[in-house]
N, C-alpha and C positions, 0 to 999 in steps of 0.2 A: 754137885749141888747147884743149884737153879738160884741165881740170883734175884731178887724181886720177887719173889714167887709169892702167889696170895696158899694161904693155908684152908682150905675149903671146907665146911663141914655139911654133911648133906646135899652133897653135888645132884643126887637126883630128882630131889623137889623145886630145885631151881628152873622155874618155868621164864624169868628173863632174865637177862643183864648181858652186858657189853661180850663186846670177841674177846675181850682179853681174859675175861675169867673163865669162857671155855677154852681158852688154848691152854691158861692155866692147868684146867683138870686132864688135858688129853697128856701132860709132862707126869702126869702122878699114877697114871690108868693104868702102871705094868701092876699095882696092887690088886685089879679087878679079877686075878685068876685067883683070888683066895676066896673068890664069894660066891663066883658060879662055878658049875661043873667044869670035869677036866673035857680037854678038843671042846668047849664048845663056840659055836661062830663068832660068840661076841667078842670073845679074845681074838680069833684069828681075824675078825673085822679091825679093832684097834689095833693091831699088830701090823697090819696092810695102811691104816692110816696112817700112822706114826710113821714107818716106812716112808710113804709117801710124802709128808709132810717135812722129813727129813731130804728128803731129795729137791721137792721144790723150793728147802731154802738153800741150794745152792747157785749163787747170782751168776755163775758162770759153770758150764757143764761140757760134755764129750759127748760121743756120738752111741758108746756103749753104756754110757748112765742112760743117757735117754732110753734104749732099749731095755735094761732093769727097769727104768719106772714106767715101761709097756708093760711088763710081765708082772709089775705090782700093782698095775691097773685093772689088767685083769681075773688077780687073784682076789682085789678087793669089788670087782664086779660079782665075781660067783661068790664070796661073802654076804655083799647086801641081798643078792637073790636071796639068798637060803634066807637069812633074817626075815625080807618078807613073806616067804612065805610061811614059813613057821610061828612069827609073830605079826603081821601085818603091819610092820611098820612100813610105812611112807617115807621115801627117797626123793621122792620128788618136789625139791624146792631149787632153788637158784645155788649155793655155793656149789652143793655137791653135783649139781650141773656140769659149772668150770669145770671138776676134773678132769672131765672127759676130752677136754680143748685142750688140757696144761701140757701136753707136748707140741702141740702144732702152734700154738701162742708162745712159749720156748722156743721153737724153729724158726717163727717170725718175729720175734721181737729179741733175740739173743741172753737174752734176760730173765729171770721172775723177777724183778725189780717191779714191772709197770704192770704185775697181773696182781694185786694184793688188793682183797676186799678188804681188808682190817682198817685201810688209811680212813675211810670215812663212818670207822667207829666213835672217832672222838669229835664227830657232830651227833652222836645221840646220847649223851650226859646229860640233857637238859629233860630229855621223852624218857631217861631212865629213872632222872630224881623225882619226872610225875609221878611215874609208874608205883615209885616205894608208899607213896602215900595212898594210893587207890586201894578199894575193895576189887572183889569178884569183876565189878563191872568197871573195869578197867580203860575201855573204849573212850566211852562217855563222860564220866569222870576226866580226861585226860582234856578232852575236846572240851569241857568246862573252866579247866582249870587254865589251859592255853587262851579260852577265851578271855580271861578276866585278867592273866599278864598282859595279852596285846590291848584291852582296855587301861590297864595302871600305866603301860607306858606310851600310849596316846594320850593319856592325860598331862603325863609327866613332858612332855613334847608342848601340846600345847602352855602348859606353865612357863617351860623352858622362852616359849617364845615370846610371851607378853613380860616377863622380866627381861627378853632385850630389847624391847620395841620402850619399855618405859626408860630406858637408860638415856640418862642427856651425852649426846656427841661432844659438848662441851667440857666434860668434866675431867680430872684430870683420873684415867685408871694406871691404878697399879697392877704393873705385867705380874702375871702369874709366877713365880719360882719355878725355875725351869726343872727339868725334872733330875734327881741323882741319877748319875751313868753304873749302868749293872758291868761288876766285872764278872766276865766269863769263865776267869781261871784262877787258882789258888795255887799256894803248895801243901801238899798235907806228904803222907805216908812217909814220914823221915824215916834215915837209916841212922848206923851212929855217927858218932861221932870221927872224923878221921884228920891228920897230919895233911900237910900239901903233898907232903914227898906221896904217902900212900894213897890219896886220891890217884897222883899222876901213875904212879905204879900200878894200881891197878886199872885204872884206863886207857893204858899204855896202847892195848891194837883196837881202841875205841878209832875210829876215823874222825869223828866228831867233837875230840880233845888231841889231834894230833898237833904235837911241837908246845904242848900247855904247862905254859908256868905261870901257876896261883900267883905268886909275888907280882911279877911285871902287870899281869893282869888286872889285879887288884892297882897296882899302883899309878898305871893309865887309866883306868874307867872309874877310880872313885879314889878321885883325890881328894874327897872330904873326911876321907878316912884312911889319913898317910901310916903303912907300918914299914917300920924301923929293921930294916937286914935281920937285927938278932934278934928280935921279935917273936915268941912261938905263937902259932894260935892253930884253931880247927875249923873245921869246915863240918854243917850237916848236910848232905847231900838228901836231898828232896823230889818228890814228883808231880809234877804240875796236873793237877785235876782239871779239868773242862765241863763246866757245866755248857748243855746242848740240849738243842729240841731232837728226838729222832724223826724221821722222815718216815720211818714207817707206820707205828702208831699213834704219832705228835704228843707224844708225850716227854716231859723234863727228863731228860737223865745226868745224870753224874758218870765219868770215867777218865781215866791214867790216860795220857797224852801220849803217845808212840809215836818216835820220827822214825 
């Protein structure tokens, strides 16, 4: 199961939006052999993609993977042929270009880390939310709509300015409230509830709780909260969440912390 996954409904009239909603559909596309004929290219085209799209997310690779994503380069080269010429569809834009490089840019760069067009999807959020409001003529419209933001906020600019030029230097300002600090991480996913003794038991060949006793623990690092020898109590053992930008789509994620 695909975590975050958008749920699409008429994937094929979608004439724009961002990479992430067609990486979306290419995760869902093993369903696309219940609607066209059986062998036909367009499955063995997605099939050759997917492939490929699973290999070049490996950030670190060998020298006989590389050789497999030769031979799925070129099985989804004689795919696209046949599609053109069968259907005239057009191949020739920029991503599906890259392909053709993604091994000799893998050789040099040791990486697919620094080959991802997707990073500068999340500067066109702004030409996307034009775009929902335009008609037909979508161009021009956009190029109207652009013009009349960068007019509101040269206006907004110059406002901005002459409310500081009318400020007396004299006066006494009060400093802005500085701003709340975001914390990064939480605890969430509890487990149960558990005893000292079976915490330590069962983290016993944990490396990272070796020689661990709750009590002494507890009774050096939080003396504000002194327990008593016969004292029973429990513990819920929790897992620290991190919220994080990704580096690859720059987008918020949420996930479980792993040392």
């Amino acid at each position: 199961r695909w975590r975050n996954l958008k749920h699409i409904s008429g994937a094929t009239n979608i004439s724009y939006s961002e990479g992430q909603t067609f990486v979306d559909i290419l995760k869902v596309c093993c369903y696309l052999v219940q609607l066209v004929p059986s062998n036909s290219w367009f499955v063995q085209y997605m099939r050759a993609l997917q492939k490929i799209q699973a290999m070049l997310a490996l950030e670190v690779t060998t020298k006989s993977r590389l050789e497999y994503l030769r031979e799925l380069q070129l099985e989804y080269k004689a795919c696209c042929e046949k599609i053109s010429e069968k259907h005239g569809k057009s191949f020739n834009y920029l991503k599906h270009h890259f392909l053709s490089h993604a091994i000799e840019n893998f050789m040099a760069k040791r990486t697919s880390r620094n080959q991802n067009t997707r990073v500068g999807e999340g500067f066109q959020q702004e030409l996307s939310e034009m775009y929902q409001i335009t008609n037909k003529n979508a161009e021009h419209q956009i190029a109207l709509i652009e013009e009349n933001e960068e007019a509101m906020v040269r206006l907004d600019m110059q406002v901005a300015m002459w409310q500081k030029s009318q400020e007396d230097a004299g006066d006494d300002l009060i400093p802005p409230p500085a701003p709340e600090s975001f914390v990064h991480w939480s605890l969430g996913a509890p487990e149960r509830r558990l005893s000292p003794m079976s915490f330590e038991s069962k983290q016993r060949n944990n490396p990272l709780f070796r020689n661990l006793n709750l009590r002494q623990y507890l009774a050096r690092h939080h003396t504000a909260h002194p327990l008593r020898m016969e004292q029973d109590f429990e513990i819920m053992p929790c897992k620290a969440l991190v919220n994080f930008q990704s580096s690859v789509n720059w987008k918020s994620e949420r996930d479980i912390l792993r040392c």
